[in-house]
C-alpha positions as CSV (number, residue, x, y, z in Angstrom):
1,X,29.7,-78.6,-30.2
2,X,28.2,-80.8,-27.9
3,X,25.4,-80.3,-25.9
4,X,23.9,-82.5,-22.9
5,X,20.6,-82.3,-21.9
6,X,19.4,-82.3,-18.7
7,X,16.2,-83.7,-17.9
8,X,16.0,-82.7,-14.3
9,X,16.7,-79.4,-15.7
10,X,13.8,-78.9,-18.0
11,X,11.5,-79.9,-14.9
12,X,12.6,-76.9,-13.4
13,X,12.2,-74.8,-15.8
14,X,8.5,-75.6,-16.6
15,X,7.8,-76.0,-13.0
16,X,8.9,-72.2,-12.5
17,X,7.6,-70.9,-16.1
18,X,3.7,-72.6,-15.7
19,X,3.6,-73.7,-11.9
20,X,2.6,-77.0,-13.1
21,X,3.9,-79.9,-10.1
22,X,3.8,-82.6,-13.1
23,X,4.9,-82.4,-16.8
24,X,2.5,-83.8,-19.8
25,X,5.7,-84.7,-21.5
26,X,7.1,-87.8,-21.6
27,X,11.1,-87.5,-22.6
28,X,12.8,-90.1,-24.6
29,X,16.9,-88.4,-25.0
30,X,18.8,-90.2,-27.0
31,X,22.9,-89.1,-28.2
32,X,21.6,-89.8,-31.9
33,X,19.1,-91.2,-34.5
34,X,18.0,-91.6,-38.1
35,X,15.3,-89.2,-37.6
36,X,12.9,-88.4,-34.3
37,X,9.9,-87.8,-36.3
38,X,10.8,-91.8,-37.6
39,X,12.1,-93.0,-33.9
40,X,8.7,-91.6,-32.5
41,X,6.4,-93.3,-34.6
42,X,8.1,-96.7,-34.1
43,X,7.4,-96.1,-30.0
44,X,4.0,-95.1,-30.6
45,X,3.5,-98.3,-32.7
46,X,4.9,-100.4,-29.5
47,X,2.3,-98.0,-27.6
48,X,4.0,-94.7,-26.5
49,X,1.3,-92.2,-25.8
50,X,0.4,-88.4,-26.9
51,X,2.9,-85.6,-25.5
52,X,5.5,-88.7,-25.8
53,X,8.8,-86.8,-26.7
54,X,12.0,-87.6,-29.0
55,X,14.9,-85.7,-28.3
56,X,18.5,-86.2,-30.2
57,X,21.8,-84.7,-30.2
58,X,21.9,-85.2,-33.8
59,X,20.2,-87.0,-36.3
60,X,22.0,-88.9,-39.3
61,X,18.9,-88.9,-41.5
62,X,16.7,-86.0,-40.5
63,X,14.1,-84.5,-42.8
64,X,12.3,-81.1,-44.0
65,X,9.5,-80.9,-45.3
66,X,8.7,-82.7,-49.0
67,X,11.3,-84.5,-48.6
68,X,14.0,-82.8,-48.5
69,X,17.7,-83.5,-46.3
70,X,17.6,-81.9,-43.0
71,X,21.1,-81.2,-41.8
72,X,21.5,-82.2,-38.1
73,X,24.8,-80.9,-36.6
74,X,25.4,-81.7,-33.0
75,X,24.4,-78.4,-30.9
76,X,20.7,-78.1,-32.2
77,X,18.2,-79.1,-30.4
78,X,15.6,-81.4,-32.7
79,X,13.0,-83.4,-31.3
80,X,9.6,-84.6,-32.0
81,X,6.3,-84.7,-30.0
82,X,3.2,-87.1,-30.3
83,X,-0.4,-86.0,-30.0
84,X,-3.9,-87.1,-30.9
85,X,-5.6,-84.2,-32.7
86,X,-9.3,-84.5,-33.3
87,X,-9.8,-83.3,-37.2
88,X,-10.7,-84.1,-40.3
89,X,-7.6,-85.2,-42.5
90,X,-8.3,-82.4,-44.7
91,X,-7.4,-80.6,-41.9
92,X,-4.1,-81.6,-41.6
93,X,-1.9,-78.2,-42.2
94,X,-3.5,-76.3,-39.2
95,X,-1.2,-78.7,-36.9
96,X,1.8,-77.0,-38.7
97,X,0.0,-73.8,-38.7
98,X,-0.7,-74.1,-35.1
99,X,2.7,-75.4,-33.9
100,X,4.7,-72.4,-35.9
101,X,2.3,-70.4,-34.4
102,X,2.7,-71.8,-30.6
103,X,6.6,-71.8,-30.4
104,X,6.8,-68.5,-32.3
105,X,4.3,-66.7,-29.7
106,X,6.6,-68.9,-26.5
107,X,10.1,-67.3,-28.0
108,X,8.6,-64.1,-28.2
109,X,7.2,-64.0,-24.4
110,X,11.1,-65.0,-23.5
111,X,12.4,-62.1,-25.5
112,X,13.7,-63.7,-28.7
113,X,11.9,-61.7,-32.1
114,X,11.5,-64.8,-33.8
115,X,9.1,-64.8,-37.0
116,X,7.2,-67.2,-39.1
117,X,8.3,-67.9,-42.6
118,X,5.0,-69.2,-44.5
119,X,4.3,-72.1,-43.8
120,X,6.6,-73.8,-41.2
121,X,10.1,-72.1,-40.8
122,X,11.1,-70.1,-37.9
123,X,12.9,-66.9,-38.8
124,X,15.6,-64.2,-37.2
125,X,16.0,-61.3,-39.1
126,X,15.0,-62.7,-42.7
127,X,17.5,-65.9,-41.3
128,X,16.2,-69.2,-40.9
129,X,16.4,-70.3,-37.4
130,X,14.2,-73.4,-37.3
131,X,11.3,-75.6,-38.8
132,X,8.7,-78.0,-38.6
133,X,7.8,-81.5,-40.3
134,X,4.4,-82.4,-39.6
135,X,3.7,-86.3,-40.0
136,X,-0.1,-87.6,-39.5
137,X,-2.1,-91.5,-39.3
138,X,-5.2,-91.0,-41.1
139,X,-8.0,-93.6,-40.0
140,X,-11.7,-93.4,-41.7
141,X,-10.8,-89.9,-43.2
142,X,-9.6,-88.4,-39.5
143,X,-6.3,-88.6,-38.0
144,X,-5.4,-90.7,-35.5
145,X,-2.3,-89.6,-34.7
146,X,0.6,-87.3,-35.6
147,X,3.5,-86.3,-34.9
148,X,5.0,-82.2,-34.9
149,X,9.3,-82.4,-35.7
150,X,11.1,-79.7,-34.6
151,X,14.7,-78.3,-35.6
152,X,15.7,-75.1,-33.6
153,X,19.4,-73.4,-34.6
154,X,21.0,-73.5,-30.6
155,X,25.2,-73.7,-31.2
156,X,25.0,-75.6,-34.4
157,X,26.8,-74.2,-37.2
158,X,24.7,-72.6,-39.8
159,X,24.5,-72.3,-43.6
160,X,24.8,-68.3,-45.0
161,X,21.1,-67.9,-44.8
162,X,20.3,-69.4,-41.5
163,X,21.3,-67.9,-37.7
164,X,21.2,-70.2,-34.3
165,X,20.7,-68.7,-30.9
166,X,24.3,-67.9,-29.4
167,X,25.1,-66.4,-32.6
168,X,21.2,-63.8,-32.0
169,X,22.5,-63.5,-28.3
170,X,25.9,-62.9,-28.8
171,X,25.3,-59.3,-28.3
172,X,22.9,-59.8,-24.9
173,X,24.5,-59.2,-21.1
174,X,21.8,-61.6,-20.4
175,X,20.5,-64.1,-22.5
176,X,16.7,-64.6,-22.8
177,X,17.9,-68.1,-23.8
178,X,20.2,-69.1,-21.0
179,X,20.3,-73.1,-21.7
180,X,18.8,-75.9,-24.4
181,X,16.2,-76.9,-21.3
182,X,14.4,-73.4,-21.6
183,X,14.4,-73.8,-25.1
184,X,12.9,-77.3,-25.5
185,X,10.5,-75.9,-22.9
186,X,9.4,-73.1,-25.1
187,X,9.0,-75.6,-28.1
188,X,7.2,-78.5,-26.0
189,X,5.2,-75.2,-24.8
190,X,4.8,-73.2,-27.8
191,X,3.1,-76.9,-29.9
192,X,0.9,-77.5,-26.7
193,X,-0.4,-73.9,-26.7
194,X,-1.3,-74.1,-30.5
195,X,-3.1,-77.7,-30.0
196,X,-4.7,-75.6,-27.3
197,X,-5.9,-72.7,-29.4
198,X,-7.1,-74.7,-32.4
199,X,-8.9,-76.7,-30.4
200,X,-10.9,-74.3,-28.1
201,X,-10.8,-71.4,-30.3
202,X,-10.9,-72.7,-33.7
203,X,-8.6,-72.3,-36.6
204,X,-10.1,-68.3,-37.3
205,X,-8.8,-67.1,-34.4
206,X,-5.8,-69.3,-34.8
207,X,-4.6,-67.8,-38.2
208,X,-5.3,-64.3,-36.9
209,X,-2.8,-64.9,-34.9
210,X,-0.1,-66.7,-37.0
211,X,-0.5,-63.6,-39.4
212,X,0.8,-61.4,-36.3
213,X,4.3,-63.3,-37.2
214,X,3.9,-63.7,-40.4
215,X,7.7,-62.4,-42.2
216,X,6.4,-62.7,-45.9
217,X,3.6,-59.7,-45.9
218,X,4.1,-57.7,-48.3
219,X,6.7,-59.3,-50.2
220,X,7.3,-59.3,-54.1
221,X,6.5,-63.1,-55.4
222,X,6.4,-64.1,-59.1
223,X,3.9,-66.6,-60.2
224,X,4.1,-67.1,-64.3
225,X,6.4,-64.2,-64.7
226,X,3.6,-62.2,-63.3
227,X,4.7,-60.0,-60.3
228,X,2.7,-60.1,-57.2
229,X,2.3,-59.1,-53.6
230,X,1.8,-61.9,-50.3
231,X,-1.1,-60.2,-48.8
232,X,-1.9,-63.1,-46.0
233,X,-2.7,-66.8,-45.5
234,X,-6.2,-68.0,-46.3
235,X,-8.7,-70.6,-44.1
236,X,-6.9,-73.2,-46.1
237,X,-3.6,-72.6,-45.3
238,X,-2.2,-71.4,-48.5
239,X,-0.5,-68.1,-49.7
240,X,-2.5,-65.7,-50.6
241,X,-1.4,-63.6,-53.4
242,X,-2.5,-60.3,-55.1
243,X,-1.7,-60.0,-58.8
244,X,-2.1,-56.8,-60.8
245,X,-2.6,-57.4,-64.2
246,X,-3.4,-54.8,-67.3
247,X,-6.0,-54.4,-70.3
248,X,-6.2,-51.2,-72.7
249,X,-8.9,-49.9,-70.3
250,X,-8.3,-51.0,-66.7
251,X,-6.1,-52.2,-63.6
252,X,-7.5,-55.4,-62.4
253,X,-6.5,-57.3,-59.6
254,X,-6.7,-61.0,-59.1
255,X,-5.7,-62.9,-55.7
256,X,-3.9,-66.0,-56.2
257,X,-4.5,-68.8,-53.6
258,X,-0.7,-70.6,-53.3
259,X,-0.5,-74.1,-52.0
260,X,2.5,-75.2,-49.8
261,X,5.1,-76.9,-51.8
262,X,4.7,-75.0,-54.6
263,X,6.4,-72.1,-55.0
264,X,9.7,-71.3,-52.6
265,X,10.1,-67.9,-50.9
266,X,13.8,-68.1,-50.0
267,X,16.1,-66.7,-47.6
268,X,17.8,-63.4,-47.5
269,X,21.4,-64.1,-49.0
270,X,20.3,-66.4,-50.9
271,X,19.9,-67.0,-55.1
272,X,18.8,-70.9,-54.1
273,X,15.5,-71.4,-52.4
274,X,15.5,-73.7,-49.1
């Protein structure tokens, strides 16, 4: 299904949702590319600036994170933003962190009970509903620039474990969702908040509050055959872990510290991790 978007449109919409007379965003719309994330980074290199936006009715070569295919039906809505973040390059993850963070908190506030799937999916309901491919510059150990890719489920057809929007408001009189414009709004939002967070609040108060959406406490992982519980997200950004392990005389319990990348926490409905 195809879906046009309206630019005019998505002025009103922040107009009326943050009573701002001009936009920071700067929209590029285009009916289709390799990848936005790759489309944005060659008009940054001719000199696009930050909040400049990629938006494409499909993409032929999209990507996940590590590397992996992101399938890019018509009907989605996937776009990528520029900004200049201020941090270390060790800091990198707290952009994902942030971003999940900032569109998850947006949906919410427009009535969609969206979740975060550690560390950069978007959930419905245990579904997968969206995610996020953070790309950075690095310059004298900082980074210069990056760029936060986003994939939200609209009318696109959906594999067995994910769910788009129509199909979550299918049962709604009214839709908190009533067009791609609000949505891109609440994305474009929701990554502008978390920038805004990190950076005046730091990243303590910023995990705090990605924990509040966090869909994987207190589920059963394995690490090593050993059976354990997620228990939360540290300062670094990885999974933490709490292993119970036995002696003759004792419980003892260890917490595991998981980086991302490394172990896969799946989907409900599904015996394949995505």
């Amino acid at each position: 299904m195809s879906v046009e978007f309206d630019c005019q449109k998505f002025e009103i919409a922040l107009k009326k949702a943050t009573n701002r007379e001009n936009s920071p965003f700067s929209l590029h719309v285009f009916d289709s590319v390799p990848s936005t994330n790759q489309t944005l980074w060659k008009m940054l290199a001719e000199g696009a600036k930050p909040w400049s936006v990629v938006i494409a009715k499909q993409q032929t070569a999209g990507r996940g994170q590590w590397g992996r295919q992101w399938i890019s039906h018509t009907g989605g809505l996937y776009l990528s933003v520029a900004i200049a973040p201020k941090l270390e390059a060790s800091a990198s993850y707290q952009l994902t962190l942030a971003s999940a963070w900032g569109i998850a908190s947006q949906l919410h506030q427009l009535g969609v009970n969206v979740g975060i799937k550690w560390p950069n999916d978007l959930v419905i309901n245990g579904r997968k509903l969206g995610g996020i491919l953070t790309e950075t510059k690095i310059h004298h150990g900082y980074i210069t620039q990056a760029v936060i890719g986003v994939g939200i489920n609209w009318t696109n057809p959906v594999p067995e474990t994910g769910i788009n929007l129509e199909m979550w408001q299918a049962s709604y009189a009214t839709k908190p969702i009533s067009c791609l414009e609000i949505l891109t709004w609440a994305v474009l939002r929701g990554i502008e908040s978390g920038m805004e967070c990190l950076a005046q609040e730091g990243v303590n108060i910023l995990l705090s509050r990605y924990l509040e959406f966090l869909s994987n406490l207190g589920d059963k992982v394995y690490i090593n055959d050993l059976a354990g519980t997620v228990v939360g997200v540290n300062s670094q950004g990885n999974l933490r872990v709490s292993l119970e392990t036995y002696d003759t005389t004792d419980i003892k319990t260890t917490e595991l510290y998981i980086e991302p990348g490394t172990i896969s926490l799946g989907y409900r409905n599904s015996s394949v991790p995505l």
